[in-house]
N, C-alpha and C positions, 0 to 999 in steps of 0.2 A: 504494500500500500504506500502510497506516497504522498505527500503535504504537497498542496497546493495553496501558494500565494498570489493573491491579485487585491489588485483596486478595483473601484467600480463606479464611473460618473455617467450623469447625463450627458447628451448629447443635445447640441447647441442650434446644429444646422444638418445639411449634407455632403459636406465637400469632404467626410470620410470615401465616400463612394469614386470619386477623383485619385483616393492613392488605395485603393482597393485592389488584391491582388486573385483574387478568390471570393467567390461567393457560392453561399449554399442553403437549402431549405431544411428547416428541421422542424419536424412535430413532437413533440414530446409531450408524457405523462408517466403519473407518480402511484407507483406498488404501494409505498408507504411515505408518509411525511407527517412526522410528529418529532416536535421538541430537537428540532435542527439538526435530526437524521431523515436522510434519504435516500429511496431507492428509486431510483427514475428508468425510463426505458427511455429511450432517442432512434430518431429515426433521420438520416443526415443524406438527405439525397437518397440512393439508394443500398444504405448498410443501416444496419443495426446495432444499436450499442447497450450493454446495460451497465450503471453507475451506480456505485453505493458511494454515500457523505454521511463525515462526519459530525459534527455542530462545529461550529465556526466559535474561532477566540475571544474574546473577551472586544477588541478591535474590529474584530468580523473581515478579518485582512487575511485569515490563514485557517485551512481545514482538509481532514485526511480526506483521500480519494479513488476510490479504485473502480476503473473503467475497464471493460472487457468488452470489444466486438463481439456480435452475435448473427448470426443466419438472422438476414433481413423478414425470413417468413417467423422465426422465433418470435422477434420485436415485434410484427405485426399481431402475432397469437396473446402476445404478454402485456400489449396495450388495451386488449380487451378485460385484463384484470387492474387495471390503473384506476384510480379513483377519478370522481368525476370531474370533468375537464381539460380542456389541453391546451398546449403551449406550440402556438405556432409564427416561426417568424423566419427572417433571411437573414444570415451570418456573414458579417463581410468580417476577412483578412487585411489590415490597411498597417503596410508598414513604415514607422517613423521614429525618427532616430535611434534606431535601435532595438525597438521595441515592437512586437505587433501588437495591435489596438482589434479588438472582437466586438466590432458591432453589430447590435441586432436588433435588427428593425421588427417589433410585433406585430401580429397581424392578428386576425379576430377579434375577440374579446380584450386586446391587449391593444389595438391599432391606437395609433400616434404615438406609443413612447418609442423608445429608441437609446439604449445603452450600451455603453463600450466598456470595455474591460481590459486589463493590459496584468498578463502571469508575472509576476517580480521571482530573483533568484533568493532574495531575501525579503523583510520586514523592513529593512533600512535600507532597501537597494535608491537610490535618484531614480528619477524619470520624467522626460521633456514632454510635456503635453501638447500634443495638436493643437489646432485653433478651434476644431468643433467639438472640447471637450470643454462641457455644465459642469455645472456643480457636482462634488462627489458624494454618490450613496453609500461608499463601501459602510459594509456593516446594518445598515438597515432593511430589515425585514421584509419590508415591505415591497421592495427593488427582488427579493430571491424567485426565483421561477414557481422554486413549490409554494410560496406565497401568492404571486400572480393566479397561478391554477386557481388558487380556492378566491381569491378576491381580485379580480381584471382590473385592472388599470382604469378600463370605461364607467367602470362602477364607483372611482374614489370619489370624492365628494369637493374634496381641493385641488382636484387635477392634478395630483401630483407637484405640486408648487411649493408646499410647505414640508421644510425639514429639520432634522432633528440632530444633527450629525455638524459639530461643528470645526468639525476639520475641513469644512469646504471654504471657511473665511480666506485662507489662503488665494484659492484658486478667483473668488469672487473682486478678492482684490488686484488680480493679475500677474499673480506667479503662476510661471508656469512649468515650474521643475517644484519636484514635492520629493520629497524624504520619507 
């Protein structure tokens, strides 16, 4: 199993799609999702993946993770035992200084958000942010996929506007390298 670290902000505009290098469709839904474990099924184009998570740190910056490819007809079988709702969006690859940025545009019950992600080697690694990266959500709940499932984005009440996370003052003031 391996720690996976990332950030996690909104997305500002679209000129991610300008340094995009890759792009891909993924449906996904959740075996189980309670108390910040998860087993998720993904469906990425056309393979199959299944994921177990661990709960995320205290920072919500770092969490175990073990992903295994599966027969595309498996994931298609094991979505049918997902709990209700699904995660459907398009994944771009956009690479910038160094880093690749994961954005994904939601679509369904999720349409208009749009959030990038960028894997760090550390918790203290730097990293130069694009110009289409918002405010950061890492760590809030709210932003997690197996969250979305059970409460869509179309449904929030604030639009997603209001946060709670105040490690974004940085980025709102115009730095654009974070620690």
């Amino acid at each position: 199993m391996s720690q996976e670290i990332e950030r996690k902000f909104l997305v500002t505009d679209d000129s991610y799609r300008r340094l995009a290098r890759a792009k891909s469709r993924i449906e996904q839904g959740y075996i189980c999702s309670a108390r910040g474990k998860t087993v998720r099924v993904r469906i990425r184009d056309n393979k199959g993946y299944l994921t177990i998570k661990g709960p995320s740190n205290a920072a919500g910056t770092s969490r175990y993770e073990w992903e295994q490819e599966i027969p595309l007809a498996d994931a298609e079988e094991l979505m049918k035992l997902c709990e209700p709702g699904r995660i459907e969006k398009y994944r771009y690859l956009a690479d910038y200084a160094g880093h690749v940025f994961e954005v994904d545009e939601f679509h369904g019950e999720n349409e208009g958000l749009v959030i990038a992600e960028v894997e760090l080697c550390s918790e203290t690694e730097s990293v130069e942010l694009p110009a289409f990266i918002g405010k950061e959500v890492t760590g809030q709940t709210r932003y997690y996929n197996s969250f979305l499932m059970k409460q869509p984005y179309t449904t929030w009440k604030d639009g997603g506007e209001k946060t709670d996370d105040t490690s974004c003052e940085l980025i709102e003031k115009g730095v654009k390298t974070i620690r």
